[in-house]
C-alpha positions in Angstrom: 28.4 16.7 -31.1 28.1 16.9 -34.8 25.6 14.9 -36.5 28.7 13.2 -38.1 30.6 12.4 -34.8 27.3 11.0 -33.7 27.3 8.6 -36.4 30.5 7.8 -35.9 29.9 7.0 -31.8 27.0 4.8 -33.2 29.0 2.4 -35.7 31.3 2.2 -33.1 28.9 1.0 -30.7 26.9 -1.1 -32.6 30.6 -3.1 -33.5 32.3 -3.3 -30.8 30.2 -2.6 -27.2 27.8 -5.5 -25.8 24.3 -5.0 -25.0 23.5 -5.9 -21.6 19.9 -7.6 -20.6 19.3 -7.9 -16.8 15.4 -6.9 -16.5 12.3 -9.0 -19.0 8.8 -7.6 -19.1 6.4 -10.1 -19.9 2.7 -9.8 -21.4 0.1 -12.8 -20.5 -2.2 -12.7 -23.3 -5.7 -14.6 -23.8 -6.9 -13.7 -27.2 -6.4 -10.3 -27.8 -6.4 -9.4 -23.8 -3.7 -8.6 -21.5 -4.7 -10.4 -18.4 -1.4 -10.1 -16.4 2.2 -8.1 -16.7 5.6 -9.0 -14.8 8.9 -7.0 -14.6 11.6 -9.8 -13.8 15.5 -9.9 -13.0 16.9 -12.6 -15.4 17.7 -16.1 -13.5 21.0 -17.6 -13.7 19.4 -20.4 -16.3 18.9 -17.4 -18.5 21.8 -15.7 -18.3 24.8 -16.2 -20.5 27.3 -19.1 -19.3 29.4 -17.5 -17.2 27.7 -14.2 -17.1 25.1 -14.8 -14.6 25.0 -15.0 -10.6 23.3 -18.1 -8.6 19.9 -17.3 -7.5 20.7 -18.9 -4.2 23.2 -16.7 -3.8 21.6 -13.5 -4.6 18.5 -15.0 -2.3 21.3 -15.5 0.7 22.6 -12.3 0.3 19.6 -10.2 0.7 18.2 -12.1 3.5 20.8 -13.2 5.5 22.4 -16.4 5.2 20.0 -18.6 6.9 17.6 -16.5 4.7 15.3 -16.4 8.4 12.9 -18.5 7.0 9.9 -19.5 9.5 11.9 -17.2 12.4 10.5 -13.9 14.6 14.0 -12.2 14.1 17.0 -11.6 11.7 20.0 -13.7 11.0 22.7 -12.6 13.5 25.5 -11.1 12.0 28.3 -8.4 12.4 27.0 -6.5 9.2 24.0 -4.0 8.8 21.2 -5.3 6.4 22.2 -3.0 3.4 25.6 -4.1 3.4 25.9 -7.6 4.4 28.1 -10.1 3.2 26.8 -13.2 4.6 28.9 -16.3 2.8 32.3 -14.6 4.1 34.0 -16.8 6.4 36.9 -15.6 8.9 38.2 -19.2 9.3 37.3 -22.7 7.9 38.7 -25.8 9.3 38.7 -29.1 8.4 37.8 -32.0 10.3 40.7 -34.2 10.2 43.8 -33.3 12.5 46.1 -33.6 9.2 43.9 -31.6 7.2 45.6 -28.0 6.2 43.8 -24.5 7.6 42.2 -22.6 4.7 41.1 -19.0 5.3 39.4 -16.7 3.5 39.1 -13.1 3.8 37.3 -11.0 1.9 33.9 -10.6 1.5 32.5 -12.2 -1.7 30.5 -9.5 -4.2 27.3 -11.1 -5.2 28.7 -10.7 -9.2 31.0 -13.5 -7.5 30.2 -17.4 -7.9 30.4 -19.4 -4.4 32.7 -22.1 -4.2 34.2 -25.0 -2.4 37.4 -25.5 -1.5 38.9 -29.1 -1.6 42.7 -29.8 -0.5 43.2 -33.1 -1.8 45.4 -35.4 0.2 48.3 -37.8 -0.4 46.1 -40.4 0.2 44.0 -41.8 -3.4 40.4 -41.0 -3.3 40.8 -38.8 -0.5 39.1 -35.6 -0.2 38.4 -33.3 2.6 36.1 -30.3 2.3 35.3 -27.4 3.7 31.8 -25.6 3.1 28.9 -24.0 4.6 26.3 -26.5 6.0 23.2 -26.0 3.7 19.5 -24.8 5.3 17.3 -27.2 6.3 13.7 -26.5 5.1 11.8 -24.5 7.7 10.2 -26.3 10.7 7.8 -23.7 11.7 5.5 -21.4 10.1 6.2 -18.5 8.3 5.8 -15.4 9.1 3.7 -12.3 7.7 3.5 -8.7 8.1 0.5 -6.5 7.1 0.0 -3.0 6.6 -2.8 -0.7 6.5 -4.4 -4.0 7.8 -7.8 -2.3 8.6 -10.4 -4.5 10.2 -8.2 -8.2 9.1 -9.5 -9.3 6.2 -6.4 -10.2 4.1 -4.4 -11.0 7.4 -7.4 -13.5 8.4 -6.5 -14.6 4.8 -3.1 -15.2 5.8 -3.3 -16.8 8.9 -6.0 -19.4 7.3 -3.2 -20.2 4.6 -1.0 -20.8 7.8 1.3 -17.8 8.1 2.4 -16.9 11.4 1.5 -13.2 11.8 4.4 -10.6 13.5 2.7 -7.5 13.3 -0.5 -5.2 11.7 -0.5 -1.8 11.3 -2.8 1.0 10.9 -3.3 4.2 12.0 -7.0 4.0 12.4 -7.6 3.9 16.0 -11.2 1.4 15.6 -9.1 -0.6 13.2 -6.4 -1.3 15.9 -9.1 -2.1 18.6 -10.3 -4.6 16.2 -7.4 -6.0 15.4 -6.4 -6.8 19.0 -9.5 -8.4 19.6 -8.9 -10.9 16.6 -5.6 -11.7 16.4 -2.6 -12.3 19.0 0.0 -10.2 17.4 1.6 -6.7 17.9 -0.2 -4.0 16.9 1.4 -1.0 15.5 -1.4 1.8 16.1 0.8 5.1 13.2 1.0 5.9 9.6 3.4 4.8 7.6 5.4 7.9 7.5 6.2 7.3 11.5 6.6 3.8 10.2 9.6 4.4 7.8 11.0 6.7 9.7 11.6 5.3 13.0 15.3 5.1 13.8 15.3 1.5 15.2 14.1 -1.5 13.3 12.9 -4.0 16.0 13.4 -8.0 14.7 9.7 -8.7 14.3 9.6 -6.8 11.2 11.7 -9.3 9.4 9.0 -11.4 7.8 9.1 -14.1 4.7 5.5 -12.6 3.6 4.0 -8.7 3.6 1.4 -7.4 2.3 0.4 -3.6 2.0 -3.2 -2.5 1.2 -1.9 1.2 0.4 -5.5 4.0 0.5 -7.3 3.2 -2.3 -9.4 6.5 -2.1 -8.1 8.6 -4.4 -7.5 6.1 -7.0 -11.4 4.6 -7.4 -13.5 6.0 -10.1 -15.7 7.2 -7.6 -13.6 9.5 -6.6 -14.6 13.0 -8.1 -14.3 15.6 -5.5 -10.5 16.4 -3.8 -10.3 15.3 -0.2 -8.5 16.7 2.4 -6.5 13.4 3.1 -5.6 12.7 -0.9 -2.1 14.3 -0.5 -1.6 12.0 2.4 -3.0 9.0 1.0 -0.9 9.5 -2.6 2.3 10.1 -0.8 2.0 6.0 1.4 2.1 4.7 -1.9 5.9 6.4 -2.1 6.9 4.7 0.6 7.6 1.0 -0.9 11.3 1.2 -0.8 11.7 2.0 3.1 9.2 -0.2 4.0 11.1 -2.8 2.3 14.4 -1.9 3.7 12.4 -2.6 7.2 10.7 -5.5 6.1 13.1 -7.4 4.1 10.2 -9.9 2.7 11.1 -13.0 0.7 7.3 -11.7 -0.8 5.8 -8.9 -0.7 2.3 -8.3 -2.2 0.0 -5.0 -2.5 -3.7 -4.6 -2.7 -5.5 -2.0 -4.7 -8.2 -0.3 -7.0 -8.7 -1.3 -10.3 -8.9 2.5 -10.8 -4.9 2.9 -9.9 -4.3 1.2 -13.4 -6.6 4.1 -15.0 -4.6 6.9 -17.4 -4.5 9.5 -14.4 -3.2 7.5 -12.1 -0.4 5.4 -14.3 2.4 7.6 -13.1 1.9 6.7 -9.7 1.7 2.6 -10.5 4.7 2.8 -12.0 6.2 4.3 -9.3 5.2 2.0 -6.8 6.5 -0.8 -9.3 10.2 1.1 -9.8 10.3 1.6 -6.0 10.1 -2.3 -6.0 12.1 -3.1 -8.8 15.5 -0.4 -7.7 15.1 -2.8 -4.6 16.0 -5.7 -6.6 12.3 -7.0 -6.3 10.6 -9.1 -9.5 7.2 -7.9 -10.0 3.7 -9.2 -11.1 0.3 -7.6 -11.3 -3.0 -8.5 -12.6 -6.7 -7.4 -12.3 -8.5 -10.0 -10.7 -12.4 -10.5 -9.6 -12.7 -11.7 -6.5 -15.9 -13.7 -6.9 -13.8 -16.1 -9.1 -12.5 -17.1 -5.6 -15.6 -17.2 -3.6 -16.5 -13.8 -2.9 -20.0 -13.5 -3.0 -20.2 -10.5 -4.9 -18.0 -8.9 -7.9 -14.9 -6.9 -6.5 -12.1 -6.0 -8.9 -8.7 -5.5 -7.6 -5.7 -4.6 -8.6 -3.2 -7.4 -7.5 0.5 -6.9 -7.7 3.2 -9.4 -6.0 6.5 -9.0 -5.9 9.5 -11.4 -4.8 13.0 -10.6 -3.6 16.7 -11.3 -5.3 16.7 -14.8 -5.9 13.1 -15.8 -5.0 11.3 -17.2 -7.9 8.0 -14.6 -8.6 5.1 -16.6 -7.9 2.2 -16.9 -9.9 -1.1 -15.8 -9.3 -3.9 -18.7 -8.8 -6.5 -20.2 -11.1 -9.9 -19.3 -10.0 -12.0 -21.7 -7.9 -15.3 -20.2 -8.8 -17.2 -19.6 -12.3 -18.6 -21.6 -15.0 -15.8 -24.4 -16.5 -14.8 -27.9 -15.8 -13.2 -28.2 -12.0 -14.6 -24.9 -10.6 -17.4 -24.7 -8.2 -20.6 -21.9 -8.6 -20.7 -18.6 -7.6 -21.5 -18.0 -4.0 -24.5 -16.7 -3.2 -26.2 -14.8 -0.9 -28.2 -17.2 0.5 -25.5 -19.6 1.1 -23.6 -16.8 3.3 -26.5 -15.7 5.2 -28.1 -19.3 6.4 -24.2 -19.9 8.3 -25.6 -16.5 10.5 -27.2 -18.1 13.8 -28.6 -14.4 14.8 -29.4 -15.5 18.6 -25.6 -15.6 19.0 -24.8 -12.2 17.8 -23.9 -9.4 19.6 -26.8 -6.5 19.3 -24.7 -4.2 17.4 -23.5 -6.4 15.3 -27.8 -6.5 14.5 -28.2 -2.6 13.4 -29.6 -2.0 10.3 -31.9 0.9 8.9 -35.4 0.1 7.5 -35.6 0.5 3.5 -38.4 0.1 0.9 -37.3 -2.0 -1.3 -38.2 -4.7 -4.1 -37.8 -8.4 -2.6 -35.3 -10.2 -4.6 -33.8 -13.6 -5.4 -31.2 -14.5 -2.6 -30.1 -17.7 -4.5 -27.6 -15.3 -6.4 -24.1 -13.3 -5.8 -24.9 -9.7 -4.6 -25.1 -7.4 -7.3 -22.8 -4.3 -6.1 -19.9 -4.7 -4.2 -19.8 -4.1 -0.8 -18.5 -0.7 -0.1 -17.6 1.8 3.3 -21.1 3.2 3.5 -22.6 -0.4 2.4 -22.8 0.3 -1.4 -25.7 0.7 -3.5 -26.5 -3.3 -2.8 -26.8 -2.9 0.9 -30.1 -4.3 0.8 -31.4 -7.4 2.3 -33.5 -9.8 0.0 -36.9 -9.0 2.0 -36.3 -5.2 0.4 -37.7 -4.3 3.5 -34.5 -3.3 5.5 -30.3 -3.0 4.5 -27.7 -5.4 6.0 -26.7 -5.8 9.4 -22.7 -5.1 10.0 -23.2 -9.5 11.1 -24.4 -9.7 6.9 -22.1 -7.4 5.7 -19.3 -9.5 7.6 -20.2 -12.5 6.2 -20.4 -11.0 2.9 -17.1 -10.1 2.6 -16.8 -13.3 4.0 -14.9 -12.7 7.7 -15.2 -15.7 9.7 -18.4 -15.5 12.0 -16.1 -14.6 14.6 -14.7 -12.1 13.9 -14.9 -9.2 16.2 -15.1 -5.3 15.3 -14.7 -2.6 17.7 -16.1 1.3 17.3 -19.3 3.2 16.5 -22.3 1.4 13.7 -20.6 3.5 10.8 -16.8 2.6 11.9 -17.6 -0.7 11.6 -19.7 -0.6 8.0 -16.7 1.3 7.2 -13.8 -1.2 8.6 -16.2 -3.9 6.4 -16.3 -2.2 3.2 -12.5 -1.5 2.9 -11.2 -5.0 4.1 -9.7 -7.2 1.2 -12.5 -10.7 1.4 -10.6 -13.0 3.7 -11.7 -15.9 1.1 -9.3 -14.8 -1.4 -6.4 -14.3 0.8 -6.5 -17.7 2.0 -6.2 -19.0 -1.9 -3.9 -16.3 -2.4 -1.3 -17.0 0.3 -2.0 -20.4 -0.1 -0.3 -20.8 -3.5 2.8 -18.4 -2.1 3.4 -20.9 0.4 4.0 -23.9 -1.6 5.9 -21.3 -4.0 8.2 -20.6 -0.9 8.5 -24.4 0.2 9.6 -25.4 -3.6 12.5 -23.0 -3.3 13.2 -24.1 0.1 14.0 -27.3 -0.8 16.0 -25.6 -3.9 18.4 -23.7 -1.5 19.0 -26.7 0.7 19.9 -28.9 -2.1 22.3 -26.3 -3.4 25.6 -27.5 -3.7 28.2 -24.8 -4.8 31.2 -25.6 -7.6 33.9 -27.1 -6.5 37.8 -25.8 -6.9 40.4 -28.3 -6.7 43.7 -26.8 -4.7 46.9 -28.5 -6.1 
C-alpha cells in the first residue's frame, strides 16, 4: 500500500470501526514497587450494556453445568469437554397439565444471554415457568490435583486447607514411594509428556483445584552449567494448555523460582501465562517470601494463580508473619526443633554428617534456605554437626509425620524441592472461601426473563 492509502485505511478506522477491549493487565503498586501483576478477561459488570456475557454462564459452560463442584468425576453429558453446550435443553415442560410444551433446540453460543421462558396464562397473576434448577452449594470437599508433587509439601498444604486430593504425580520413583505412604490418593508414577498425551482422560482428573510445581532447575540463579535434563525440564513448562484440557480446574495455581522472572528466562513466563490465558484462564503472579507465612527460613517464589471462564481470580493472602500490627514473629529455629521428640524417629530419618562449625543463636529463622543438598545453612546450632533429614523436615515445616521413602540423599533431596506445607495451607485456604463466595453467586443466579405473548 501507498503511504497515502494507508492514511486513508486509518481515518477510516479511527471514524467508523469500534475498538474492542476483552483482556486488562493490572499493576499492584506500593510506592514505586510492583509487587503483583494480573492478566484478566473483562466481567460482565465491566463490559458495555448489552455487550458482555454472564460470568455464570461462561463459568457453566467450561465446567459442565453442574460446574462438578466437590465431585470425583465430570458432569455427565452427551458432548465432549471442548465442545459442550451444557444449558441446551431437548424438552422443557411445565408443571401444570394446562401449561403449553416449550422446546428449544439449538445449542446456546456462550456470546448468548440465558433466559427464561414464561407463558403467561388466561388466568391474572398467573405465571408458569420453565428453567434450569440452580446448584446448590457443594456438600463435600473439593477436590485437588497436584503435579510434579515431589515429596507433598504443597499437597499436605492442600489437604490441611481441606481439599479432597484425586491424584499426585511425578515421575520420580522415591517421590511416588513417598507419596503413597502419606497420602490415600492415586498415584500417577510418569512425566508430564506421558501425562498429556494419554488418549483417555479418566474422571478423577476433573478437579476444582490444581496446582503444578513445573522443574525449577534451569530457571534458579544457581544454575550456571547446562544439564543434561534442561531441555526436558524447559519443555513441562509448555505443557500448560493440555494439562488443562485434562484437568479442567475451576483454579489452577503454579509454583516456581524467583529466577523464572529474570531477563533470560522472560520468554518462557510469558509462555506459560499465554498458554493459560488462550485457555480462557485469568491470571495473577507475584513474588512472595515464604517466611511471611511461617516458614522458618527466607524462600522466594514465584507465585502465579490462575482461574477459569467465569471464576473470579482470587487474590493472593496477606502475610501472617513479620513486624506490623496483627502479624505474629518470625519462626525460628528453635521453635521448630523443640516439637522433634527424637526417641520416636525412625534411624534414618537421624543421619547427619559431623561439621566444624561456629555455635549460633537458635532463637532466630535460618539464615539460607533449605535447598536439595541442604543449602549452605544446613547446620545445626551446636556447629558441631548438619541437620538430620527429621530437622530438615520440620524446617520446611512437613508435619512430624510425614514419611519419606529412598536413599539419605533422595530424601535431603525430596526436602529441599518441596513447596513449605505452612504456606500452602494459607494459600489454599484463602482459595476456598474464594470458591465458596462464587458458589453461593451461581446458585443465586437467576437468568432474565422473556415474556411469550
Amino acid at each position: 500500500l501507498r503511504r497515502e492509502d494507508w492514511r486513508d485505511i486509518k481515518r477510516l478506522a479511527s471514524e467508523q470501526m469500534q475498538l474492542t477491549c476483552r483482556w486488562r493487565f493490572t499493576q499492584e503498586i506500593d510506592g514505586n514497587k510492583v509487587i503483583s501483576q494480573s492478566f484478566t478477561r473483562l466481567s460482565e459488570r465491566e463490559a458495555d450494556a448489552q455487550k458482555g456475557c454472564s460470568d455464570v454462564l461462561l463459568w457453566r459452560k467450561y465446567r459442565g453445568k453442574d460446574g462438578s463442584v466437590g465431585t470425583s468425576s465430570p458432569s455427565k453429558r452427551k458432548h465432549g469437554p471442548a465442545d459442550a453446550a451444557p444449558f441446551a435443553q431437548k424438552r422443557t415442560s411445565l408443571p401444570r397439565s394446562d401449561a403449553t410444551m416449550i422446546t428449544i433446540e439449538d445449542d446456546v453460543d456462550e456470546s448468548e444471554p440465558e433466559i427464561v421462558l414464561v407463558r403467561r396464562k388466561s388466568t391474572p397473576n398467573s405465571t408458569t415457568v420453565a428453567r434450569a434448577r440452580n446448584n446448590a452449594p457443594p456438600k463435600s470437599a473439593y477436590t485437588y490435583g497436584d503435579i510434579c508433587t515431589g515429596a507433598g509439601g504443597m499437597a499436605s498444604g492442600a489437604v490441611q486447607a481441606g481439599l479432597r486430593m484425586q491424584f499426585a504425580l511425578d515421575h520420580d520413583h522415591d517421590a511416588c514411594e513417598t507419596l503413597r505412604l502419606n497420602f490415600n490418593t492415586r498415584v500417577l508414577e510418569e512425566d508430564v509428556h506421558t501425562f498429556c498425551t494419554k488418549l483417555k482422560v479418566r474422571g478423577y482428573l476433573r478437579v476444582d483445584v490444581l496446582h503444578i510445581s513445573f522443574p525449577c532447575k534451569f530457571y534458579s540463579p544457581a544454575h550456571t552449567v547446562a544439564g543434561k535434563d534442561d531441555e526436558h525440564n524447559v519443555a513441562t513448562g509448555y505443557a500448560v494448555k493440555p494439562i488443562l484440557e485434562r484437568c479442567r480446574p475451576r483454579v489452577v495455581t503454579f509454583e516456581q523460582t524467583f529466577g523464572m522472572l529474570r531477563s533470560a528466562n522472560l520468554p518462557h513466563f510469558h509462555a506459560l501465562v499465554k498458554q493459560a490465558t488462550d485457555a480462557g484462564y485469568n491470571v495473577r503472579w507475584k513474588l512472595i517470601n515464604l517466611a511471611d507465612f511461617g516458614n522458618p527460613h527466607a524462600r522466594k517464589r514465584l507465585i502465579i494463580i490462575a482461574s477459569c471462564p467465569g471464576e473470579p481470580l482470587p487474590r493472593f493472602p496477606e502475610p501472617t508473619h513479620g513486624s506490623g500490627p496483627g502479624k505474629k514473629p518470625y519462626t525460628t529455629i528453635y521453635q521448630v526443633l523443640s516439637r522433634i521428640d527424637y526417641a520416636t524417629v525412625p534411624a534414618y530419618m537421624q543421619q547427619y554428617s559431623e561439621k566444624r562449625g561456629a555455635e549460633y543463636d537458635p532463637h532466630q529463622p535460618l539464615k539460607q534456605a533449605i535447598t536439595c543438598s541442604g543449602g549452605l545453612g544446613n547446620l545445626h546450632p551446636s556447629g558441631r554437626r548438619s541437620f538430620m533429614p527429621i530437622e530438615l523436615a520440620a524446617l520446611q515445616t512437613f508435619r512430624l509425620s510425614h514419611r519419606f521413602h529412598g536413599t539419605y540423599t533422595s530424601i535431603k533431596t525430596q526436602i529441599g524441592n518441596a513447596v513449605p506445607c505452612v504456606f500452602g495451607k494459607t494459600f489454599f485456604g484463602e482459595i476456598v472461601e474464594d470458591m465458596k463466595e462464587h458458589d453461593k453467586t451461581v446458585a443465586e443466579y437467576m437468568p432474565p426473563v422473556v415474556e411469550l405473548d
